[in-house]
C-alpha positions as CSV (number, residue, x, y, z in Angstrom):
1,X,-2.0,5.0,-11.5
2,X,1.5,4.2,-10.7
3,X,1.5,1.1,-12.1
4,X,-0.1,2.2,-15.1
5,X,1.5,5.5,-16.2
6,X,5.1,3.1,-16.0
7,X,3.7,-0.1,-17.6
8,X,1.8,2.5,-20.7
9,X,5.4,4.1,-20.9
10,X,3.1,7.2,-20.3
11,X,4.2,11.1,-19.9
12,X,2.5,11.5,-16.3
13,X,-0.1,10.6,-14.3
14,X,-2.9,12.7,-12.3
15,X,-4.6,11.6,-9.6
16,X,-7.5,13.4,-7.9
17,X,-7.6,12.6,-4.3
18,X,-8.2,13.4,-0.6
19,X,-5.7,10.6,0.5
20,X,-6.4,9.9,4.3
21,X,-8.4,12.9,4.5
22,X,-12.2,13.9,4.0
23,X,-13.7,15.2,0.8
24,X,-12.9,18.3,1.4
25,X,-9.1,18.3,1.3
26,X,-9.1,16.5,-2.5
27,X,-6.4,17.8,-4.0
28,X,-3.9,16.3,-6.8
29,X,-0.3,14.1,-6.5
30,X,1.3,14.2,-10.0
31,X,2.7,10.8,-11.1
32,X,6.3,10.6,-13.2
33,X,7.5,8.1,-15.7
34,X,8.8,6.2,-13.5
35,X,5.6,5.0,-11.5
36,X,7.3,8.2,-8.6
37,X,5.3,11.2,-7.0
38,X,7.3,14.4,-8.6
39,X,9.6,16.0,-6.6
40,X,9.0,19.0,-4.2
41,X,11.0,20.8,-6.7
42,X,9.3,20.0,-9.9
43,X,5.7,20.8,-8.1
44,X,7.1,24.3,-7.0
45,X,8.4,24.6,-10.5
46,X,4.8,24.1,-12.0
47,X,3.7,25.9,-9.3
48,X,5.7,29.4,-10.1
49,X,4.8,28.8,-14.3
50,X,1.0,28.6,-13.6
51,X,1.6,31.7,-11.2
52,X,3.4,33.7,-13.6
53,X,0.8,33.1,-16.3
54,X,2.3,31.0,-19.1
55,X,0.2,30.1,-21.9
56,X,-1.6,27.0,-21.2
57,X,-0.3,23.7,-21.6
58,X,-3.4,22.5,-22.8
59,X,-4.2,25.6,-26.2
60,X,-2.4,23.0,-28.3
61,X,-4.9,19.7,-27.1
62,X,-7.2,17.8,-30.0
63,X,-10.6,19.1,-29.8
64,X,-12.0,15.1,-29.4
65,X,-11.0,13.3,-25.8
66,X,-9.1,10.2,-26.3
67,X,-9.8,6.7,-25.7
68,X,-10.3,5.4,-22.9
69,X,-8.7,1.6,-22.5
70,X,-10.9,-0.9,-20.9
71,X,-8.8,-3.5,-20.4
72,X,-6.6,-0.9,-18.1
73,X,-8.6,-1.8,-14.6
74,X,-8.2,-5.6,-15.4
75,X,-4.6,-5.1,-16.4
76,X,-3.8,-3.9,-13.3
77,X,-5.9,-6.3,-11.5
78,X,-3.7,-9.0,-13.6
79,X,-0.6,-7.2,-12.2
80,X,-1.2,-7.3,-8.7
81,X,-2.8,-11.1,-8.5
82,X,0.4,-11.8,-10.1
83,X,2.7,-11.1,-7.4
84,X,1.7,-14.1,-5.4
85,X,2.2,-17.5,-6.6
86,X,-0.6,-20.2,-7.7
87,X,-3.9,-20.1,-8.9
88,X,-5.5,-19.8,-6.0
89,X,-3.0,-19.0,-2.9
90,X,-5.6,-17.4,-0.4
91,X,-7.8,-20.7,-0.8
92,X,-9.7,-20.9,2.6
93,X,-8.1,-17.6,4.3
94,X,-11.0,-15.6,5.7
95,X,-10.3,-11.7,5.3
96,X,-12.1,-8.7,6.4
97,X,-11.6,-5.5,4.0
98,X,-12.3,-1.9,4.2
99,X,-11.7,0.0,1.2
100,X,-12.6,3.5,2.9
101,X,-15.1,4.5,0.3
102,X,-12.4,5.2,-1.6
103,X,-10.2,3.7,-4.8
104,X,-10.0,0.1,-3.6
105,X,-13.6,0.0,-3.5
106,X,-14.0,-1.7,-6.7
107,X,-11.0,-3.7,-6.8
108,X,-10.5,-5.1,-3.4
109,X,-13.1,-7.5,-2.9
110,X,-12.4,-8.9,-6.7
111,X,-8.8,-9.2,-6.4
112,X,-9.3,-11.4,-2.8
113,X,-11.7,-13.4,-4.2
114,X,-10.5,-14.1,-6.8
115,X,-7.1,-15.4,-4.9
116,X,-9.3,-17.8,-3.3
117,X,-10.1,-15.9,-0.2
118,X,-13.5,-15.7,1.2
119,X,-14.4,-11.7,1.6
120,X,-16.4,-9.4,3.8
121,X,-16.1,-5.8,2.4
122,X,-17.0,-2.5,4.5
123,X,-17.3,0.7,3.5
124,X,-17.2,-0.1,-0.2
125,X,-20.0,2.6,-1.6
126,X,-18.3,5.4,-2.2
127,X,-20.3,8.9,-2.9
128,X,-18.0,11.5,-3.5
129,X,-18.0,12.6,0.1
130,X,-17.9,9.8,2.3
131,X,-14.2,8.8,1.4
132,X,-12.1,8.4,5.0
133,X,-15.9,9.4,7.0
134,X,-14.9,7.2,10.5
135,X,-13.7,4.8,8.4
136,X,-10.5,3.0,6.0
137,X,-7.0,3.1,7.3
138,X,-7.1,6.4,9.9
139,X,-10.5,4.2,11.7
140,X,-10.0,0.5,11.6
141,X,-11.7,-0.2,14.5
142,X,-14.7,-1.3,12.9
143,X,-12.9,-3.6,10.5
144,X,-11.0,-4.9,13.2
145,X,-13.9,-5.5,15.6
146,X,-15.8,-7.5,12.4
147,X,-12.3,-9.5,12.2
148,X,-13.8,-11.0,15.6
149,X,-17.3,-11.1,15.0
150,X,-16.7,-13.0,11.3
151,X,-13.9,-15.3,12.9
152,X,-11.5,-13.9,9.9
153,X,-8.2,-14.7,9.8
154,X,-7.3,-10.7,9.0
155,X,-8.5,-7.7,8.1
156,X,-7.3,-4.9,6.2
157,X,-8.0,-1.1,5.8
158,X,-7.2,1.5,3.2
159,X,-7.2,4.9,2.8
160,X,-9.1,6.9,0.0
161,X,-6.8,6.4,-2.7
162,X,-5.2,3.0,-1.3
163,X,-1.8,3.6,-1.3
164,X,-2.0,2.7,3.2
165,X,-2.6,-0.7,4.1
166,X,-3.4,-1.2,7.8
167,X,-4.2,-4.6,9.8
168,X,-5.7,-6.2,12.0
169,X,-5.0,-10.0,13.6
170,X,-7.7,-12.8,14.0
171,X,-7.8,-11.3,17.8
172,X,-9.2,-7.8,16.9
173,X,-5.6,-6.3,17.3
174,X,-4.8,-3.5,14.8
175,X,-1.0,-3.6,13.5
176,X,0.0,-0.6,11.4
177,X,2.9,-0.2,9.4
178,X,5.8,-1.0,12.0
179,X,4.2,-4.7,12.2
180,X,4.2,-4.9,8.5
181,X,7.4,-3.7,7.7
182,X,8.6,-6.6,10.3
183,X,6.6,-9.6,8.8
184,X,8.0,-8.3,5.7
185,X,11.8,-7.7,6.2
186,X,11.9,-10.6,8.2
187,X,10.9,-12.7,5.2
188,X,12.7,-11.7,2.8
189,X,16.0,-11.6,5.1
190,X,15.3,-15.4,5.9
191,X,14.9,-16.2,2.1
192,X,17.8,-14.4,1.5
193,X,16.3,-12.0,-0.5
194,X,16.9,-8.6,1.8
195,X,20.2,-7.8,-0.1
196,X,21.6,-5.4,1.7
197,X,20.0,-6.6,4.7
198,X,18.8,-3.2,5.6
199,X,15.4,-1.2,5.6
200,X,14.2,2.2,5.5
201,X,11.4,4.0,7.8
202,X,10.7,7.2,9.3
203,X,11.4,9.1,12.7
204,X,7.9,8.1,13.5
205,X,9.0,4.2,13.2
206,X,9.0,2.8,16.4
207,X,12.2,1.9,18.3
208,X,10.7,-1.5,19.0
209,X,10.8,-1.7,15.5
210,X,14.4,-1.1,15.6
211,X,15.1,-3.5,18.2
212,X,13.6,-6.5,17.0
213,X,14.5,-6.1,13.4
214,X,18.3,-6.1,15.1
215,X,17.6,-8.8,16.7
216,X,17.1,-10.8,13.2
217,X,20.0,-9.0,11.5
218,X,18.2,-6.4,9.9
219,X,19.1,-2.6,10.0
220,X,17.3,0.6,9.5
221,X,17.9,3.7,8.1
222,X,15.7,7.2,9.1
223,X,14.2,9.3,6.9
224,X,11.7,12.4,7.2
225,X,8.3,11.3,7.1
226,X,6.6,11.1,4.2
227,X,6.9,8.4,1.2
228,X,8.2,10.2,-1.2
229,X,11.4,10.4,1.1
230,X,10.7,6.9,1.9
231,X,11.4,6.0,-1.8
232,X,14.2,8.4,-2.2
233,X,16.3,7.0,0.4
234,X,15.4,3.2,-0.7
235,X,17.3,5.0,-3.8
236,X,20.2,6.4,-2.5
237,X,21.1,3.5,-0.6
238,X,20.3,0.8,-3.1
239,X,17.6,-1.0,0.0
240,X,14.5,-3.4,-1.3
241,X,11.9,-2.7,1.5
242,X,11.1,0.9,3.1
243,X,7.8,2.2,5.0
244,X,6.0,4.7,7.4
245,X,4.0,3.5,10.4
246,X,0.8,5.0,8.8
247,X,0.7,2.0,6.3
248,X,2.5,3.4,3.4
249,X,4.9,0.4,2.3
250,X,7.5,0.3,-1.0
251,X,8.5,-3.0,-2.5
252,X,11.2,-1.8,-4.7
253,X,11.1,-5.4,-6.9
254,X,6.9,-5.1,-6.9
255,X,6.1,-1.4,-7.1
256,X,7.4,2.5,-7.3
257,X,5.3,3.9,-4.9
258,X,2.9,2.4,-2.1
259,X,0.1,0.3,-2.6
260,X,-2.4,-0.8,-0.3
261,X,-3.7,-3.5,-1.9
262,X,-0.2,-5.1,-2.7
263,X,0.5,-4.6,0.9
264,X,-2.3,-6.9,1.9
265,X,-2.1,-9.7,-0.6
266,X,1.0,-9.8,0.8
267,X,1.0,-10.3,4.0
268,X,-2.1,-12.3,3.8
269,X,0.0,-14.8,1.2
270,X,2.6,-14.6,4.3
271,X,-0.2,-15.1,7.0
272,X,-1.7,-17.6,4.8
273,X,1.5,-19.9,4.0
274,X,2.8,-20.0,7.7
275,X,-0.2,-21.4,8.8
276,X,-0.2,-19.7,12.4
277,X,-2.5,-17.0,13.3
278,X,-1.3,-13.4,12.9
279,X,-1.1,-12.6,16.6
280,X,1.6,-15.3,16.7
281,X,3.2,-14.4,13.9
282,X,4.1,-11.1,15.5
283,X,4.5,-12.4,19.4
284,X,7.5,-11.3,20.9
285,X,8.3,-14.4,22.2
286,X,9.9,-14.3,18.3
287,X,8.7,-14.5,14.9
288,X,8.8,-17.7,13.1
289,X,11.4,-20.1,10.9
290,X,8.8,-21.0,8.2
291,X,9.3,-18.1,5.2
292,X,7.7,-17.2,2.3
């Protein structure tokens, strides 16, 4: 939807979703022009006007529904197979996926494969009510436990509208958004693309995170959790790369808000041009010289 509403030149965009949480807790995140969640203070402003009993937005509407475009789920598809080079850049890589009955459940498998990558999908049935249930992003185990038994090379878990990535390496260890924000930072900084050299992550980033991340050069600056402050900070200080240990990682160059599934082409294009396995990737013994 972020994509979308910014690459339409649309007014908004509303999504109806539970997030990380069960069915029960659906609820709605409102989408600017810019691809950006709206602002605590623009929600408590629509907030206070449907309270106060303003005429409805929606008295003026065209009796008929409009359009809807087809093309729009393959346009995005386009969009994200796009941000990694070659025809086929996950040829032979062996992933494990699990789209949380949720929103990737109908793109994930598609976009992998169609990359090159050979694909096991979990938990990709979703029924109105089984979005998050011991599964996705807040459960990997399962997806990392098949990551062993399938001999994959990674796995990867969303939540139920995909905006968390979280991993798992070909040993059955999950790696949540600290280990991603590393691979990442330390990939672009190599390249000479981290310009400032400089991320941003929350209070619930891990000092370890910190610490190694200095040890490459890299800084980070705090924020309150939550990526919507994630992405205002990236913002105010002009920085490329920001995230939260949950899985919700920001791209500035690639996308406005998180996205799951750009998270793990990602770092499966990383894991997949280095050549070593993930584990070693991340030992702290050091990362490695090879970039992407």
């Amino acid at each position: 939807m972020a994509y979308l509403v910014k690459d339409l030149g649309a007014a908004a965009g509303v999504v109806v979703s539970a997030s990380h949480n069960p069915f029960p807790d659906n609820g709605i995140k409102l989408i600017d022009p810019q691809g950006q969640k709206w602002s605590d203070e623009d929600e408590m402003a629509l907030e206070r006007r449907l309270r106060s009993g303003a005429e409805s937005a929606g008295r003026d509407l065209p009796e008929e529904e409009p359009e809807i475009e087809p093309e729009l789920r393959e346009r995005y598809l386009r969009h994200l197979a796009a941000t990694v080079p070659g025809e086929r850049p996950l040829a032979d890589l062996r992933v494990v996926l699990d789209t949380g009955n949720g929103a990737a459940s109908t793109y994930a498998g598609e976009l992998f494969e169609r990359l090159g990558a050979a694909v096991t999908l979990l938990h990709a049935a979703p029924d109105g009510r089984n979005v998050n249930e011991r599964c996705g992003s807040t459960a990997p185990d399962e997806m990392a436990a098949r990551v062993v038994a399938e001999g994959a090379d990674l796995g990867a878990a969303f939540d139920g509208d995909a905006d968390r990535c979280i991993l798992a390496d070909e040993q059955g260890e999950v790696r949540d958004g600290d280990a991603i924000l590393y691979l990442w930072a330390t990939c672009l900084h190599r390249s000479g693309r981290l310009d400032p050299p400089r991320i941003v992550a929350t209070s619930m980033s891990n000092l370890g995170l910190e610490r190694a991340l200095k040890a490459e050069g890299i800084e980070i600056v705090r924020c309150a959790v939550g990526d919507r402050y994630v992405v205002e900070a990236m913002r105010k200080e002009g920085i490329l790369l920001g995230g939260e240990q949950s899985g919700h990682i920001v791209q500035s160059h690639l996308a406005s808000t998180g996205d799951g599934l750009l998270t793990a082409v990602q770092m499966a294009f990383l894991r997949h041009q280095d050549g070593r396995p993930l584990s070693a990737m991340l030992a702290p013994s050091g990362a490695t010289r090879r970039c992407c």
